[in-house]
C-alpha positions as CSV (number, residue, x, y, z in Angstrom):
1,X,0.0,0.0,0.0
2,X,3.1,2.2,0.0
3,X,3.1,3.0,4.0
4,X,6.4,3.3,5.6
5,X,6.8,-0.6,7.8
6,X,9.0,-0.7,10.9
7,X,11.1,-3.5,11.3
8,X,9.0,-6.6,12.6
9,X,10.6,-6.6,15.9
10,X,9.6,-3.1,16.4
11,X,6.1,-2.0,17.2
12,X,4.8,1.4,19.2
13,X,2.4,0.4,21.9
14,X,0.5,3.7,22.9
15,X,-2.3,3.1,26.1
16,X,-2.3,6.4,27.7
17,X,-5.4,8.6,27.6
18,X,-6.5,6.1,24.7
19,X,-10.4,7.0,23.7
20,X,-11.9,6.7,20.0
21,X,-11.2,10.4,19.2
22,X,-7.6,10.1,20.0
23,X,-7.4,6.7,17.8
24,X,-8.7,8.8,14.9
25,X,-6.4,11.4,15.1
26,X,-3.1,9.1,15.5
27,X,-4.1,7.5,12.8
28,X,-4.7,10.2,10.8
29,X,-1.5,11.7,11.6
30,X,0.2,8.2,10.8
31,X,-1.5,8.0,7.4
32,X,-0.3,11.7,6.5
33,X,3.1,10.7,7.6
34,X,2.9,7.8,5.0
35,X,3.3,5.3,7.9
36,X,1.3,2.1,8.4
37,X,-1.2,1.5,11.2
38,X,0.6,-2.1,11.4
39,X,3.6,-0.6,13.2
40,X,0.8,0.6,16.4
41,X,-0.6,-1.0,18.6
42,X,-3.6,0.7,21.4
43,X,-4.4,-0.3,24.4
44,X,-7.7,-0.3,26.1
45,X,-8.0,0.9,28.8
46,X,-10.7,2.6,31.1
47,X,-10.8,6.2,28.9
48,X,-12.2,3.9,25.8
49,X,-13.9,1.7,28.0
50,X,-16.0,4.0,30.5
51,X,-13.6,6.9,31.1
52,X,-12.7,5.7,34.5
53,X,-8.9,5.5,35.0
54,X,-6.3,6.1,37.4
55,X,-6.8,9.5,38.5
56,X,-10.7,9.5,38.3
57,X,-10.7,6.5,40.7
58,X,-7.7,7.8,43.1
59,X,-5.8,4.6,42.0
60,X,-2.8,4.0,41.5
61,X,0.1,1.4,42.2
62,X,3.3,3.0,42.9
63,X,6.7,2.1,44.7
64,X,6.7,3.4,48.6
65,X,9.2,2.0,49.9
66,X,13.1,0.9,48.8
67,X,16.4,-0.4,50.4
68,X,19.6,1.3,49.8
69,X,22.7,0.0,51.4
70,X,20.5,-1.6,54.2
71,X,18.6,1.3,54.6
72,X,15.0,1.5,54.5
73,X,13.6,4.9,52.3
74,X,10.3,6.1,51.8
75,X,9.7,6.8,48.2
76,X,6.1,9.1,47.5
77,X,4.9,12.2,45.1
78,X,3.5,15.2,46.1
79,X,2.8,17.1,43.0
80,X,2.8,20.7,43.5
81,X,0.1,21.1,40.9
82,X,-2.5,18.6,42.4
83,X,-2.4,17.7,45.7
84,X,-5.1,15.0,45.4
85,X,-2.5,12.9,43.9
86,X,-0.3,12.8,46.5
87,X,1.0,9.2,47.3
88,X,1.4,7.0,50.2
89,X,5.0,6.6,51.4
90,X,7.1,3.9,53.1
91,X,6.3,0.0,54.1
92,X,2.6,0.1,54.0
93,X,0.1,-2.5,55.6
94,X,-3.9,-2.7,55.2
95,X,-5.6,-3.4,58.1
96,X,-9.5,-3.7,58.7
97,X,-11.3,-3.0,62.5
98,X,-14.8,-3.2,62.3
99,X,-15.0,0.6,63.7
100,X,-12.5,2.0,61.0
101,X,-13.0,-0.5,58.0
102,X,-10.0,-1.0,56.1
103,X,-7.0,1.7,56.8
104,X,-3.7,1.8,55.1
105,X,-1.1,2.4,57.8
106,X,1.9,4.3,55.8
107,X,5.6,4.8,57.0
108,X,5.8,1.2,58.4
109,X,3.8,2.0,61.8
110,X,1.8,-1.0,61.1
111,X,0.9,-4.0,62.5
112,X,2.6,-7.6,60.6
113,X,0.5,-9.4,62.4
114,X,-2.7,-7.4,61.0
115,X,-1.4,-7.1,57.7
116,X,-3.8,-8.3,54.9
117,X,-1.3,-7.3,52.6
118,X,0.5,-11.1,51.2
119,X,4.0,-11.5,49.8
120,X,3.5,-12.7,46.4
121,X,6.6,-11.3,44.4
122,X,10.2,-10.5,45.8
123,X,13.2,-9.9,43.6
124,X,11.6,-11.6,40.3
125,X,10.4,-14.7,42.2
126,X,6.9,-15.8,42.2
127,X,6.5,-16.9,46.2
128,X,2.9,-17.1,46.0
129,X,0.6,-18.8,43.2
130,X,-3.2,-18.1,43.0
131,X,-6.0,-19.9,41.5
132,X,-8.4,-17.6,39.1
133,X,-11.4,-18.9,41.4
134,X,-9.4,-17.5,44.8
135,X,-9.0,-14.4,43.0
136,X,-12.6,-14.3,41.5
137,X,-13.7,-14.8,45.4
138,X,-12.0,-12.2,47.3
139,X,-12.6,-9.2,44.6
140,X,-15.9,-9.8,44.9
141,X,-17.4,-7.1,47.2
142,X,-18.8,-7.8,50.5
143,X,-21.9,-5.6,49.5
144,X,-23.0,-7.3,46.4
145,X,-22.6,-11.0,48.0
146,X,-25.9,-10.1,50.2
């Protein structure tokens, strides 16, 4: 067809802020660029979906905590621009009391013992494997179960 081909162990995967209008415009910009739509990929995400993503849920999974030479460092964002996405920081836990519900407890002042939080990945190794059905039962929420 005379489009312009990247090599075939090359693509562009763009996922960010994806929603039909933007699709049409990146490809219209590829097409007038003479390149083909075979070197893009999209992803799908909540903006072409429902337009729920990350910053309309408050959601996000970010690093909080690192180890440098043995020493524990809390690691967070506090975005001058929008406060709202300011980010936990440190060792976290997530606790539930049936007065509070469940509370993240930030800068490692939790409790291990309380900790609903599991260890499934460390250093590239898978420690902990889980069924789909276990994972299908405890998203489920509480709520709709009734």
């Amino acid at each position: 067809k005379g489009y312009k081909i990247l090599p075939p162990y090359i693509r562009v995967i763009q996922g960010d802020g994806i929603d039909l209008d933007m699709i049409k415009r990146i490809l219209g910009k590829l097409k007038n660029e003479g390149w083909s739509a075979d070197n893009l990929a999209f992803g799908s995400g909540g903006a072409l979906l429902q337009k729920l993503n990350r910053d309309t849920l408050k959601c996000a999974y970010k690093c909080s905590a690192v180890v440098i030479d043995g020493k524990k460092v809390n690691v967070f964002k506090q975005p001058i621009g929008d406060p709202g996405k300011k980010s936990k920081k440190g060792r976290l836990t997530l606790e539930y009391s049936e007065k509070d519900g469940y509370t993240t407890i930030q800068e490692g002042r939790g409790s291990a013992e309380k900790d609903l939080l599991k260890l499934v990945f460390e250093n590239g190794n898978l420690l902990k494997e889980f069924s789909f059905d276990e994972i299908r039962s405890r998203s489920e929420i509480p709520l709709l179960k009734k």
